[in-house]
N, CA, C and O atoms as a GROMACS GRO file, in nm:
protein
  560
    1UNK      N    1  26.582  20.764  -7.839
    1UNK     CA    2  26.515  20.640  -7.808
    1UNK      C    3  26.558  20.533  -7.909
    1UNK      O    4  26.543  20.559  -8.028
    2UNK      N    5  26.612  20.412  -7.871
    2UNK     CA    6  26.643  20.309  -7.936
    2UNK      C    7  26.504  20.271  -8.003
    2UNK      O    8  26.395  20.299  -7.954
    3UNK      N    9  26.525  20.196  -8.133
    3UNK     CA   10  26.417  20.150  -8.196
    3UNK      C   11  26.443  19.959  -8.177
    3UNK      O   12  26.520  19.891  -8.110
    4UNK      N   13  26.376  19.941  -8.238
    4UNK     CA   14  26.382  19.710  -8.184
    4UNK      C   15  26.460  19.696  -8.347
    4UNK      O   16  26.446  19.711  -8.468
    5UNK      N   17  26.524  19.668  -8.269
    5UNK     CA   18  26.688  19.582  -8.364
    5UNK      C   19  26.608  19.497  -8.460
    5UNK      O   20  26.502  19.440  -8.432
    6UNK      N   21  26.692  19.494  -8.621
    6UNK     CA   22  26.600  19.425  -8.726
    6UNK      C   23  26.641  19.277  -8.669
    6UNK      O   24  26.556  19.188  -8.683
    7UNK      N   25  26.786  19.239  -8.595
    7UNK     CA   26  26.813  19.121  -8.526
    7UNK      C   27  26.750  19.109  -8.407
    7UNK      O   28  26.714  19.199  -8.331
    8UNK      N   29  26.739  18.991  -8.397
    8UNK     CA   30  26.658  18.934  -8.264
    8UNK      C   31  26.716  18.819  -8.173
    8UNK      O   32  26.688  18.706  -8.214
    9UNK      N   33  26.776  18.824  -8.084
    9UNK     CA   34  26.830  18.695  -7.964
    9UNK      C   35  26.710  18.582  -8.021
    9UNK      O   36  26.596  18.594  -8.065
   10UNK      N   37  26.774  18.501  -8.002
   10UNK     CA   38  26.703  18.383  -8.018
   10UNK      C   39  26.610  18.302  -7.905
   10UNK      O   40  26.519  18.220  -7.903
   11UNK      N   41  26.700  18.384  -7.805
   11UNK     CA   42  26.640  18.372  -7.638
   11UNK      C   43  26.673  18.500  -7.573
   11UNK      O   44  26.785  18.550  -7.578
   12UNK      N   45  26.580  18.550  -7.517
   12UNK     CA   46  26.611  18.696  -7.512
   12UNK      C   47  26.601  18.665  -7.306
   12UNK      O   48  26.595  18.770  -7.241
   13UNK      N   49  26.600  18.561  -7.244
   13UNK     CA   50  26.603  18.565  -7.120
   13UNK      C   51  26.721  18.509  -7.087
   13UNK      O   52  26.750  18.400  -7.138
   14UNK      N   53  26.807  18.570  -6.998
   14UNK     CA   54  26.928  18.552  -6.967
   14UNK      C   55  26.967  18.479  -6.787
   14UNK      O   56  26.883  18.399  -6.745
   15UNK      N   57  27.034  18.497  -6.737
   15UNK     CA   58  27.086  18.429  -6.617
   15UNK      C   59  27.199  18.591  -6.554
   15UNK      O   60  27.250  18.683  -6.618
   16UNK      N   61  27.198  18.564  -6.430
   16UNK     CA   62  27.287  18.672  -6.380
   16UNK      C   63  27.380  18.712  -6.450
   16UNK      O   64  27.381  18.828  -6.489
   17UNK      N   65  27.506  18.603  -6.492
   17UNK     CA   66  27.646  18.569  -6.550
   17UNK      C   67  27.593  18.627  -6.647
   17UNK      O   68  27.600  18.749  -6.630
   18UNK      N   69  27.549  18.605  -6.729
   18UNK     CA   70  27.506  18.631  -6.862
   18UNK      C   71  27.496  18.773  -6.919
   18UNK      O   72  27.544  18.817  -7.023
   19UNK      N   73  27.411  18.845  -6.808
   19UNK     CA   74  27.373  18.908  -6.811
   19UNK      C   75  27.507  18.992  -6.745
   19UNK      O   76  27.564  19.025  -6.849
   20UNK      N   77  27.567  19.030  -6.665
   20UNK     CA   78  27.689  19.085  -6.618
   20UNK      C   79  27.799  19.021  -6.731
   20UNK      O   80  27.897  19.093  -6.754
   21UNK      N   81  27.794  18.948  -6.772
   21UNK     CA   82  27.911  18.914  -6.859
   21UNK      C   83  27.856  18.997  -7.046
   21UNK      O   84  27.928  19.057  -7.126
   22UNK      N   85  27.735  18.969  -7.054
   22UNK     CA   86  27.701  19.097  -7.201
   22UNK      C   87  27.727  19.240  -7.138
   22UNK      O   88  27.788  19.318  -7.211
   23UNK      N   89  27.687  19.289  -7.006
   23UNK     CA   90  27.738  19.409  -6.974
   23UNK      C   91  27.855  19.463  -7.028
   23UNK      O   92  27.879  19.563  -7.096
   24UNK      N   93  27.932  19.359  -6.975
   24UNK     CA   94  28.105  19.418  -6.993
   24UNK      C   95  28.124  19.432  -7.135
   24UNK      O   96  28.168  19.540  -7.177
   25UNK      N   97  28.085  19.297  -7.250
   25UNK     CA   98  28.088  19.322  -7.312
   25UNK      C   99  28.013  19.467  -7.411
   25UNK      O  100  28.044  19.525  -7.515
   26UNK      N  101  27.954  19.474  -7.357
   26UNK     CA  102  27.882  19.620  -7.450
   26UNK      C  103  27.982  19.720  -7.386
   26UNK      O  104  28.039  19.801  -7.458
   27UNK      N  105  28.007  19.718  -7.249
   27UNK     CA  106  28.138  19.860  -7.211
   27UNK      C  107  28.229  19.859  -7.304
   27UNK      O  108  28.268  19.960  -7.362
   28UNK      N  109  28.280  19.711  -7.332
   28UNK     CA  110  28.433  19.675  -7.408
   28UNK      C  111  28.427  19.688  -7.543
   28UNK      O  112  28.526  19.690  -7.616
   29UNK      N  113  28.258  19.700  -7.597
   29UNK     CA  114  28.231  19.704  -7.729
   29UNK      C  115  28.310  19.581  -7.788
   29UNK      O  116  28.234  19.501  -7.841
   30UNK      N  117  28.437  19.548  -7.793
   30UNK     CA  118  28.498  19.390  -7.876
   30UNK      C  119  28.553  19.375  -7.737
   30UNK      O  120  28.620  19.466  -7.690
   31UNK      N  121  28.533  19.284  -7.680
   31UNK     CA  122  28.608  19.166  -7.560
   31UNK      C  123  28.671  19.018  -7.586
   31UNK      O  124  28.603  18.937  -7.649
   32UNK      N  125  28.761  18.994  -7.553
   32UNK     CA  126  28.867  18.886  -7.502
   32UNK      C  127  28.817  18.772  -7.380
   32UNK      O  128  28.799  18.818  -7.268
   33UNK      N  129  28.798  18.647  -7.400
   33UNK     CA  130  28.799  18.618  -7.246
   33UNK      C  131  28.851  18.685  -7.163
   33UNK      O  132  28.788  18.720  -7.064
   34UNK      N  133  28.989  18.722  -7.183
   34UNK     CA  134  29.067  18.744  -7.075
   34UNK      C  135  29.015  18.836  -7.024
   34UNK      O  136  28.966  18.849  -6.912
   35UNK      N  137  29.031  18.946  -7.161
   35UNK     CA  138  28.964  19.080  -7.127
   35UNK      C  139  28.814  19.088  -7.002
   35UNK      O  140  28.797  19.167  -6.909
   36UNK      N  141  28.754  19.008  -7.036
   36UNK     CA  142  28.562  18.956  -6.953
   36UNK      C  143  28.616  18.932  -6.794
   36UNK      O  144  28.584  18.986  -6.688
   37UNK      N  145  28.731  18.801  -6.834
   37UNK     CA  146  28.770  18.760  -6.693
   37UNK      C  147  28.841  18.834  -6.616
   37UNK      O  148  28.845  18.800  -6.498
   38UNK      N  149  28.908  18.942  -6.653
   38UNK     CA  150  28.947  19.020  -6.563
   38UNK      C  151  28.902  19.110  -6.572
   38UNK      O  152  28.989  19.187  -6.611
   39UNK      N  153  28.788  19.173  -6.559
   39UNK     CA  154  28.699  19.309  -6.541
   39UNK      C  155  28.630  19.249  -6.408
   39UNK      O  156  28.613  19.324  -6.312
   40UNK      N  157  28.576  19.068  -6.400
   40UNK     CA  158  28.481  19.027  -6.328
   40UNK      C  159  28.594  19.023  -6.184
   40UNK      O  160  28.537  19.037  -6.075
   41UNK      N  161  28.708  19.010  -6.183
   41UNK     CA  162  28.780  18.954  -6.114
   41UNK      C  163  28.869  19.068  -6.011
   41UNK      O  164  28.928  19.040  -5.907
   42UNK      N  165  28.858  19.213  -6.081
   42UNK     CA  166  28.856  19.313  -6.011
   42UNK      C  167  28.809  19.328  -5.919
   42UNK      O  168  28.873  19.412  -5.856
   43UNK      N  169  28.711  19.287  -5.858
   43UNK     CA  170  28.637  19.250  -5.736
   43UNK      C  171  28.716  19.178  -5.670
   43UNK      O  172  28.804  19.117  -5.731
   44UNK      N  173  28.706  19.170  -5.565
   44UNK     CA  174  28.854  19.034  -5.489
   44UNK      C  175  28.785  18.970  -5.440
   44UNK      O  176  28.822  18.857  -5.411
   45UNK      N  177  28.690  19.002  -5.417
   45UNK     CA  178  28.545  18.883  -5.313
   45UNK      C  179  28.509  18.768  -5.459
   45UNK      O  180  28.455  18.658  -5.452
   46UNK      N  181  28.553  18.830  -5.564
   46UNK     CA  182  28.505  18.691  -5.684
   46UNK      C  183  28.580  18.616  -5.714
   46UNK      O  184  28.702  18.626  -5.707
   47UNK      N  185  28.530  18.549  -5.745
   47UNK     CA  186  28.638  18.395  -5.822
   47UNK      C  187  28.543  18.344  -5.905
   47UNK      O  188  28.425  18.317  -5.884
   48UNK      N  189  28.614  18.333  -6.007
   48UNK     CA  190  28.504  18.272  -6.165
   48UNK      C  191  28.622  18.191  -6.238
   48UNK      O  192  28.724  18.253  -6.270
   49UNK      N  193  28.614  18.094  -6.258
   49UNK     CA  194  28.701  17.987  -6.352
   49UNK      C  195  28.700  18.082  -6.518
   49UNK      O  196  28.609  18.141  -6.576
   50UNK      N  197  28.831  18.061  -6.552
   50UNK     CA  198  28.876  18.126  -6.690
   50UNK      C  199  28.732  18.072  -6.818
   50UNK      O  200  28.645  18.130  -6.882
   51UNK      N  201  28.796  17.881  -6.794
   51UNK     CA  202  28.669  17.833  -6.848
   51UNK      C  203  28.515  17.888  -6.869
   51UNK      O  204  28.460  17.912  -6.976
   52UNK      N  205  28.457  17.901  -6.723
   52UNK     CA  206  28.333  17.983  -6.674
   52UNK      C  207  28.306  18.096  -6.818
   52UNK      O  208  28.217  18.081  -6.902
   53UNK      N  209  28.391  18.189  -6.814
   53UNK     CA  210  28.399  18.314  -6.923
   53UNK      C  211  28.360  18.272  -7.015
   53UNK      O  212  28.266  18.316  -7.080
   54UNK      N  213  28.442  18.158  -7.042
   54UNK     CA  214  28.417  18.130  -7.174
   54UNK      C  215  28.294  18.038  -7.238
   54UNK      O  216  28.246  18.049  -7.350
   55UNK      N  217  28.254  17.937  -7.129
   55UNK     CA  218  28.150  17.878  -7.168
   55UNK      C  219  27.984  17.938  -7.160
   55UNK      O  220  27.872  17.892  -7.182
   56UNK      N  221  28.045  18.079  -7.112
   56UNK     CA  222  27.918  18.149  -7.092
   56UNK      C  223  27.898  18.245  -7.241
   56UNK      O  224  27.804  18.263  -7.318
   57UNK      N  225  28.040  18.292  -7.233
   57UNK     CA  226  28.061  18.377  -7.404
   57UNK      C  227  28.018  18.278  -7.479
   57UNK      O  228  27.902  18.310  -7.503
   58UNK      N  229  28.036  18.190  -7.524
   58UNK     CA  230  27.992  18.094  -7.622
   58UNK      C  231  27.822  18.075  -7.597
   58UNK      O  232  27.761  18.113  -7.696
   59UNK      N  233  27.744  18.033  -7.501
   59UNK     CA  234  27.601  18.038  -7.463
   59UNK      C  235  27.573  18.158  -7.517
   59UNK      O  236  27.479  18.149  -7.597
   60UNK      N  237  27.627  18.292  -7.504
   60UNK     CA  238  27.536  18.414  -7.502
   60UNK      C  239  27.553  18.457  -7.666
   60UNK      O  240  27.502  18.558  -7.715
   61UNK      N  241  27.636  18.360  -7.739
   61UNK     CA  242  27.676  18.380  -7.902
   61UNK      C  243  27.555  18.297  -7.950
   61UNK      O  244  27.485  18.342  -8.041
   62UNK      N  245  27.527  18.174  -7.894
   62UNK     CA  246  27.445  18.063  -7.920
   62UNK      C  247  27.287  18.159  -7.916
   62UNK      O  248  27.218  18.190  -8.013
   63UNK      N  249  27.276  18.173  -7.849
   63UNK     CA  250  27.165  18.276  -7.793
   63UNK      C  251  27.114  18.360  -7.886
   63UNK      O  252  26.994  18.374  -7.912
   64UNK      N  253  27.238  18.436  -7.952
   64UNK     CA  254  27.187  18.523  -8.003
   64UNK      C  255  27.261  18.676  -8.056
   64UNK      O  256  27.282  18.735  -8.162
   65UNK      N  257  27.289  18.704  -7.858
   65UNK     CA  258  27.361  18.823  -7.853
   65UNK      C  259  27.472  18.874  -7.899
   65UNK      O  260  27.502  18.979  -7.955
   66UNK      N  261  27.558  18.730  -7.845
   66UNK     CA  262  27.703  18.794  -7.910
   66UNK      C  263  27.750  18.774  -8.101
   66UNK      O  264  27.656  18.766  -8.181
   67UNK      N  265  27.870  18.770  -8.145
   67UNK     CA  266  27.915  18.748  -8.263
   67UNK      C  267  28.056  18.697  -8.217
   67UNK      O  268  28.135  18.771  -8.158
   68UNK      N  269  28.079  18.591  -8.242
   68UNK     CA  270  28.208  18.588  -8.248
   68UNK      C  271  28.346  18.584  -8.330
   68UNK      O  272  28.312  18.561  -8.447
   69UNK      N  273  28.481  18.596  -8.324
   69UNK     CA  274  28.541  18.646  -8.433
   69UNK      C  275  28.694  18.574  -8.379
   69UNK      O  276  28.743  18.561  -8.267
   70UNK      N  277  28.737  18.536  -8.508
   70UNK     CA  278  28.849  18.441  -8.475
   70UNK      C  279  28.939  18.550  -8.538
   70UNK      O  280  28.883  18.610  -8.630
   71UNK      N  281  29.121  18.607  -8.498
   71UNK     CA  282  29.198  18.653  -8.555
   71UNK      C  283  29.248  18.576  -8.518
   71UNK      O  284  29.232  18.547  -8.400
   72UNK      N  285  29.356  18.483  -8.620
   72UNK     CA  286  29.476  18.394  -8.567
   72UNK      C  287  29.410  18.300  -8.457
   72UNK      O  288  29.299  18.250  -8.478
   73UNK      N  289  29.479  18.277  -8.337
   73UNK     CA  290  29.411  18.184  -8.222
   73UNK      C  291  29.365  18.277  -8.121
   73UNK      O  292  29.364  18.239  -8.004
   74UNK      N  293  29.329  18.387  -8.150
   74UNK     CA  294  29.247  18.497  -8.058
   74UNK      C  295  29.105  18.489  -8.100
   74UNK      O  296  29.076  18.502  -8.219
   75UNK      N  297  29.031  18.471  -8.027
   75UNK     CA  298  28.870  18.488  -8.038
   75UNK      C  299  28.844  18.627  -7.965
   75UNK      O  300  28.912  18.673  -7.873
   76UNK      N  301  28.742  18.680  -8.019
   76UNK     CA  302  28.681  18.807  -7.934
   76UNK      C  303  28.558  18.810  -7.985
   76UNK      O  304  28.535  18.764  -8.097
   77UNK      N  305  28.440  18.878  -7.889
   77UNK     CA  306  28.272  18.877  -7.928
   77UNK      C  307  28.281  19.011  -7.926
   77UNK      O  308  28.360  19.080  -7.862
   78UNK      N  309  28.165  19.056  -8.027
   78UNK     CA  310  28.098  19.182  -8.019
   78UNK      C  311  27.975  19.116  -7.984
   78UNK      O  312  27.940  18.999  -8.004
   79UNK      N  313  27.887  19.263  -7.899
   79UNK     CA  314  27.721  19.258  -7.933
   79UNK      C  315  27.685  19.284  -8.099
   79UNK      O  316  27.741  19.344  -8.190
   80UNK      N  317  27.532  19.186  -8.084
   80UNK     CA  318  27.485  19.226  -8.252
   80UNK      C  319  27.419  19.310  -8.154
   80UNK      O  320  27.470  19.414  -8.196
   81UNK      N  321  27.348  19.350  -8.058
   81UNK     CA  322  27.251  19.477  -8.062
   81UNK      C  323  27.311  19.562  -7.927
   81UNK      O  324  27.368  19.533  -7.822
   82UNK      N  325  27.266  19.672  -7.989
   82UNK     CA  326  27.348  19.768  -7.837
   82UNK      C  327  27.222  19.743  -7.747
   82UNK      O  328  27.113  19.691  -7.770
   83UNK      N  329  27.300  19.824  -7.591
   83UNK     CA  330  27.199  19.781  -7.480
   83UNK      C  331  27.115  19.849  -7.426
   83UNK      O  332  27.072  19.858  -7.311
   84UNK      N  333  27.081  19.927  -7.579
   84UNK     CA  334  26.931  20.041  -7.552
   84UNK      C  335  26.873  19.951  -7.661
   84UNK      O  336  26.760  19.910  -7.632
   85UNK      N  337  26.923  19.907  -7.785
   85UNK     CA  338  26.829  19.804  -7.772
   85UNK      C  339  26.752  19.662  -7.725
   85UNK      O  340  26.640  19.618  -7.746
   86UNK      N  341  26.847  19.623  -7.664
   86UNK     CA  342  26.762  19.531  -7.605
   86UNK      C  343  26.727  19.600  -7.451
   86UNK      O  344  26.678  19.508  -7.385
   87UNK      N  345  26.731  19.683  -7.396
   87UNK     CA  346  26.599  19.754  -7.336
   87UNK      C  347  26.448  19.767  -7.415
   87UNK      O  348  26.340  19.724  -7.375
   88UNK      N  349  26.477  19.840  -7.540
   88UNK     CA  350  26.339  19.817  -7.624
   88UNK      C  351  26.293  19.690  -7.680
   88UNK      O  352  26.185  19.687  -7.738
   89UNK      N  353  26.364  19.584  -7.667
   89UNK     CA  354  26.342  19.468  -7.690
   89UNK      C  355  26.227  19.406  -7.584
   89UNK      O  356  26.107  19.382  -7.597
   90UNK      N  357  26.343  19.388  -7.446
   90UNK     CA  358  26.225  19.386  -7.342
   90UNK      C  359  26.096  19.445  -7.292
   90UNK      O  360  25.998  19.391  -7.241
   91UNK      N  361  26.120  19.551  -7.316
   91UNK     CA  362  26.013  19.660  -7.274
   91UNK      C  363  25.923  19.597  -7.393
   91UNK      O  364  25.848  19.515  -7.342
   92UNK      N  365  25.905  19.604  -7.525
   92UNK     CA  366  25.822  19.551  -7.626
   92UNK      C  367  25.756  19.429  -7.574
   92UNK      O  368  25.637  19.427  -7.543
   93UNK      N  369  25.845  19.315  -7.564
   93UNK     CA  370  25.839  19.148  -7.552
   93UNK      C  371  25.678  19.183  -7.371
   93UNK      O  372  25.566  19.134  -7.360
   94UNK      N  373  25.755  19.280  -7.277
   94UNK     CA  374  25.650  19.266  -7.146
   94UNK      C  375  25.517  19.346  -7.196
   94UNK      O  376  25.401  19.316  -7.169
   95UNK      N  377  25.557  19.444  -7.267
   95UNK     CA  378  25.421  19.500  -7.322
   95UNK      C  379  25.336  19.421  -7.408
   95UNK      O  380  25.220  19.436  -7.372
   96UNK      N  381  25.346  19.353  -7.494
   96UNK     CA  382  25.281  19.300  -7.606
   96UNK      C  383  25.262  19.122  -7.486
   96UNK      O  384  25.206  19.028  -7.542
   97UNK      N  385  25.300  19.104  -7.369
   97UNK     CA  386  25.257  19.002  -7.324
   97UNK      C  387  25.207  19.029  -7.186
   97UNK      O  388  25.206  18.944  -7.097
   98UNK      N  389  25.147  19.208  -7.166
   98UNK     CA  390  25.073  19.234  -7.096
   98UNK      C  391  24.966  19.265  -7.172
   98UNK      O  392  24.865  19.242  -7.105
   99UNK      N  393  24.932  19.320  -7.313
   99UNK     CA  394  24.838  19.315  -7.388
   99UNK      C  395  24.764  19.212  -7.416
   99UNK      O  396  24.641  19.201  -7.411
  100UNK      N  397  24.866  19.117  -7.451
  100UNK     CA  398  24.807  18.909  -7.448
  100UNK      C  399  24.686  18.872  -7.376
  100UNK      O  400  24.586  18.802  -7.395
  101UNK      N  401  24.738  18.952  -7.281
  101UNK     CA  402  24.644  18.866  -7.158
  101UNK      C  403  24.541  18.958  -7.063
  101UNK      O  404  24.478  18.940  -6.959
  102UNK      N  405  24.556  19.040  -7.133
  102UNK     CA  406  24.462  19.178  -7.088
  102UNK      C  407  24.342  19.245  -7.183
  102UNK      O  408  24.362  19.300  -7.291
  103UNK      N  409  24.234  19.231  -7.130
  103UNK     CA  410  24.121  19.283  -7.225
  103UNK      C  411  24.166  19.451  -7.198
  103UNK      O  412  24.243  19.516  -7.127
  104UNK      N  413  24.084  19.470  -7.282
  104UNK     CA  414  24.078  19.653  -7.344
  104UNK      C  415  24.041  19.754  -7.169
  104UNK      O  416  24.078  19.865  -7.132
  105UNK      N  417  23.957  19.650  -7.106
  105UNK     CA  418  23.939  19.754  -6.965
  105UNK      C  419  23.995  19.721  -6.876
  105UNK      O  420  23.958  19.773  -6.771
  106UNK      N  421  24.104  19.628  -6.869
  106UNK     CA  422  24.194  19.618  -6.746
  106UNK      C  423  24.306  19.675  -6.777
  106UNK      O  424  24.382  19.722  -6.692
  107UNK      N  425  24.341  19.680  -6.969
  107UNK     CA  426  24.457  19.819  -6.980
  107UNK      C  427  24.428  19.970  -6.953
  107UNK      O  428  24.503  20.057  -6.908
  108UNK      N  429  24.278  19.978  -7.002
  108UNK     CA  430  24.235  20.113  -6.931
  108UNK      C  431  24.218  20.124  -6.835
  108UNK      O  432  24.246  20.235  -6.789
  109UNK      N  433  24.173  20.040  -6.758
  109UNK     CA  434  24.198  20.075  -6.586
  109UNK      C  435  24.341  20.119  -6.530
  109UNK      O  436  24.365  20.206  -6.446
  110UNK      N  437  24.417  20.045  -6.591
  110UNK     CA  438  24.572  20.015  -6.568
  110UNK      C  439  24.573  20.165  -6.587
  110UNK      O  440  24.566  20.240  -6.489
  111UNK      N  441  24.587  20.234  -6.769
  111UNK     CA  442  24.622  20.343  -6.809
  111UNK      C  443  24.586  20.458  -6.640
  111UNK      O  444  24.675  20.518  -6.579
  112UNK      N  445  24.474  20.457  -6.612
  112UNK     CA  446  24.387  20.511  -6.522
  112UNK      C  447  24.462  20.563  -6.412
  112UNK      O  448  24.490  20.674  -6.368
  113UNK      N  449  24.489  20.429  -6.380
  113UNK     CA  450  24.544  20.479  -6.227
  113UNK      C  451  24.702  20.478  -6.239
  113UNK      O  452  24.771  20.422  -6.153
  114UNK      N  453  24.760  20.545  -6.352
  114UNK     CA  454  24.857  20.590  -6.364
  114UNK      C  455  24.873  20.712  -6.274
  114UNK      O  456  24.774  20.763  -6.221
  115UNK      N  457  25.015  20.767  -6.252
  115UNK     CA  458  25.033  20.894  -6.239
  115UNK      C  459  25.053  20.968  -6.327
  115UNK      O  460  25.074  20.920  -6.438
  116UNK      N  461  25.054  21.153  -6.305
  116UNK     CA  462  25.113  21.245  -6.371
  116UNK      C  463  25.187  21.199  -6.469
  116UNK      O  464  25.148  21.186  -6.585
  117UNK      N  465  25.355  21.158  -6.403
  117UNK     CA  466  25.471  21.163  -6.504
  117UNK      C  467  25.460  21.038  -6.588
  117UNK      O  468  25.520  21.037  -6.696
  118UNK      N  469  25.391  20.935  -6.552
  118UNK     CA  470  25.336  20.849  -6.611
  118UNK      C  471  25.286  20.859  -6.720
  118UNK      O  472  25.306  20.794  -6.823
  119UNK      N  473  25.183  20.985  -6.686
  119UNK     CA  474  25.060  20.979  -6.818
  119UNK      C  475  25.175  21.073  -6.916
  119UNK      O  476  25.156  21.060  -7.037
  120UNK      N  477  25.263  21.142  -6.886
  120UNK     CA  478  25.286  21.263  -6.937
  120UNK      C  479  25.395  21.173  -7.026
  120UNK      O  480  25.403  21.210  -7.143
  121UNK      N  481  25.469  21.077  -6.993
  121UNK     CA  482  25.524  20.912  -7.070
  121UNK      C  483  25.431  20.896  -7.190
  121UNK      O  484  25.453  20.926  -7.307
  122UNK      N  485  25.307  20.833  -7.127
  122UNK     CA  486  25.205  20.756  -7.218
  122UNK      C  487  25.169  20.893  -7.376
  122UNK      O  488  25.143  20.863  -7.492
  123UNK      N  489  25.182  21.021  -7.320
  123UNK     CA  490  25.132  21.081  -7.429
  123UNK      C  491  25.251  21.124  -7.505
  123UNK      O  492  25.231  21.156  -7.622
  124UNK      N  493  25.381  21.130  -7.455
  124UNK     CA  494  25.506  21.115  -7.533
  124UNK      C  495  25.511  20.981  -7.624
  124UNK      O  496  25.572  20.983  -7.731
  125UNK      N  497  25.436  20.846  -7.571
  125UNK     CA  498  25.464  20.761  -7.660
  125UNK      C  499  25.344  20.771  -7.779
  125UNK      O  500  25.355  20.728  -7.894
  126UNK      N  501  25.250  20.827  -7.731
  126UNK     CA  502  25.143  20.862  -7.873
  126UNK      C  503  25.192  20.944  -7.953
  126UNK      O  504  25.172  20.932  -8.073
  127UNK      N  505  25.258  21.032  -7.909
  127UNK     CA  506  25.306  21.139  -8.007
  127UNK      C  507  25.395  21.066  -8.124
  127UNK      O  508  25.381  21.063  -8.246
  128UNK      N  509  25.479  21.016  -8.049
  128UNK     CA  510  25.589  20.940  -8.111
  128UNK      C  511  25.520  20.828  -8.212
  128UNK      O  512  25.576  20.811  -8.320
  129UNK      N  513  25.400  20.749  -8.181
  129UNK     CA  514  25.355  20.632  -8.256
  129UNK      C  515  25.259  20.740  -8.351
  129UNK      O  516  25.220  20.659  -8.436
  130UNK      N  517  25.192  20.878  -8.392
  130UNK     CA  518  25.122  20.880  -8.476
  130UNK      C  519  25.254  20.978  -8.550
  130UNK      O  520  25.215  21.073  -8.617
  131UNK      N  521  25.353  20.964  -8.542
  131UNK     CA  522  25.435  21.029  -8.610
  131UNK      C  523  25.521  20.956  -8.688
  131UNK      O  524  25.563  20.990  -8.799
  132UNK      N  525  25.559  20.815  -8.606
  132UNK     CA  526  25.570  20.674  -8.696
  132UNK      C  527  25.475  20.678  -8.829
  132UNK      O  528  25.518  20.720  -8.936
  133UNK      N  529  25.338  20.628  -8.810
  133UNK     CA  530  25.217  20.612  -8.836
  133UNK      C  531  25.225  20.712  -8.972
  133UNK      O  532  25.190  20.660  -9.078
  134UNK      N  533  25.263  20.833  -8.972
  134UNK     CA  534  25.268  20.905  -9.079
  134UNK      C  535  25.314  20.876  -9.132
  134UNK      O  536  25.266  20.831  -9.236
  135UNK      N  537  25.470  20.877  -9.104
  135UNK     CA  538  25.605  20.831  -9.143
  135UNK      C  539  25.583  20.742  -9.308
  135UNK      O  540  25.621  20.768  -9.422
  136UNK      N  541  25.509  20.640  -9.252
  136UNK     CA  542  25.452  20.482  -9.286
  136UNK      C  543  25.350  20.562  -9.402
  136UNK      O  544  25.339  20.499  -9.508
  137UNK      N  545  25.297  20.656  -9.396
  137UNK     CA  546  25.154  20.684  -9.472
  137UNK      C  547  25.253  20.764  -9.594
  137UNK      O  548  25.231  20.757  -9.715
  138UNK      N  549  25.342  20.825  -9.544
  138UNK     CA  550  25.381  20.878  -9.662
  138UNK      C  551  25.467  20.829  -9.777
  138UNK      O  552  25.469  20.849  -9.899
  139UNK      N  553  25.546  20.749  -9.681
  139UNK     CA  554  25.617  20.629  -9.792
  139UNK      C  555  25.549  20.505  -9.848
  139UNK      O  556  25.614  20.413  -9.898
  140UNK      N  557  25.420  20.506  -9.838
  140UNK     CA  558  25.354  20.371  -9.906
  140UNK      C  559  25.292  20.460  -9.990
  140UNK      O  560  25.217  20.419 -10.079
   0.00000   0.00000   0.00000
């Protein structure tokens, strides 16, 4: 299980492109425009301007996600966070803004009418948080 990256996107909500274009990049681990623009372009039904790649790589650096890196007149981005963490990113950000806005008995209701593999989730994540929780008790 990924833990939440000590880095944080600055905007952690993305756009389709964006979002298919950090994909590739996390496959490619270090990507090239070129490299981005022709993974998208393998498809023959697409057409995306070279530009496009790039003004989106630059947004998703701005953002947060990417890093970018000049060798000579070659640029290439890495991700700062892999893409199990920002799964736990999101998953955190919808939980803690379903808690926001939820009193104590509409999460227990919620908890409630869970299912089985559900609940059998929910008590994997207790296990896991009073084992944190120790973690924390023994090093302070």
């Amino acid at each position: 299980m990924a833990s939440l990256p000590k880095h944080r996107p600055k905007k952690l909500s993305l756009g389709p492109l964006e979002s298919e274009i950090l994909s590739i990049v996390w496959n490619l681990r270090v990507a090239t425009v070129k490299n981005v623009h022709d993974r998208i372009l393998q498809d023959p039904e697409r057409e995306l301007a070279y530009t496009s790649v790039t003004t989106v790589l630059q947004r998703l650096t701005q953002k947060g996600w990417l890093k970018c890196s000049k060798k000579g007149k070659a640029f290439s981005w890495q991700a700062l966070i892999s893409r199990e963490q920002a799964q736990a990113l999101h998953s955190y950000e919808k939980l803690n803004g379903f808690l926001a806005i939820s009193n104590p008995d509409v999460v227990a209701s919620f908890a409630d009418s869970l299912d089985l593999a559900s609940l059998e989730q929910i008590e994997a994540i207790a296990s896991r948080l009073n084992h944190i929780r120790r973690q924390r008790e023994e090093n302070s």
